[in-house]
N, C-alpha and C positions, 0 to 999 in steps of 0.2 A: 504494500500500500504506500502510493507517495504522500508525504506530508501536507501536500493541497488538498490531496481528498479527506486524509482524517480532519484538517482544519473543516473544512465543506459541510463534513459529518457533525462534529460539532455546533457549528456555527447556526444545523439547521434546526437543532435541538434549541437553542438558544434562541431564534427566530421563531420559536415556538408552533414548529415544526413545516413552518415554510421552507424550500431547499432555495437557492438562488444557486447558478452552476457559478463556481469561483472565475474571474476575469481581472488579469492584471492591467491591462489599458484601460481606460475608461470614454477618454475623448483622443482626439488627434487633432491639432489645430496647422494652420501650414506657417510659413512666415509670418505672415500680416496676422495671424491671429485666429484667423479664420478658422470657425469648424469643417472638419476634412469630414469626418466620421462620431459619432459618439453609439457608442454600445451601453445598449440597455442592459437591466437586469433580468435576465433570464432564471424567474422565479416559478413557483408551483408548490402547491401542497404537496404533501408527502408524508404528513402522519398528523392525527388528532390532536390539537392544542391542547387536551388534558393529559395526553399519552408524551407529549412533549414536554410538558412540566414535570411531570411524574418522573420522568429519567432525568430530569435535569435535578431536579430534587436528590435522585438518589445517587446522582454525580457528585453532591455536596458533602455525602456523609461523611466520605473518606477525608476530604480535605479538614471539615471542620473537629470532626470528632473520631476519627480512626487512624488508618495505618498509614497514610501521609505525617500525619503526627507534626511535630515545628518546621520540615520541610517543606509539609502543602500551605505554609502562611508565608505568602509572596508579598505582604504589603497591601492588598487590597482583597475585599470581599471577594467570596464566590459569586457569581448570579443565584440573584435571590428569584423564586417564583412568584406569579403574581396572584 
């Protein structure tokens, strides 16, 4: 698995369960400034908003209270569900 796709995998868990296909350009502008191109988000469902919280929830355990332990505390919160 490349690291785009677990990011992808993630992110769509977080998006609360909309996928968006990962894209590093976004626009392309030419000299003068000008729009050449801009690429959309290439978004879509792809799993239940509560089914999406739900593992995002239980992505949290480790970090907050398990076997990450002082390691999974980077300085800021996990995502919190809504």
């Amino acid at each position: 698995v490349y690291p785009v796709e677990m990011a992808g995998a993630f992110a769509t868990l977080a998006n609360d369960g909309v996928r968006c296909r990962p894209h590093a350009v976004t626009t392309i502008r030419g000299r003068d400034g000008e729009l050449v191109r801009r690429r959309g988000g290439n978004c879509r469902r792809v799993l239940d908003k509560d089914v999406s919280r739900q593992a995002t929830s239980l992505l949290r355990g480790p970090l907050e209270r398990g076997t990450a332990g002082a390691r999974g505390q980077i300085g800021r919160p996990a995502p919190a569900t809504a």
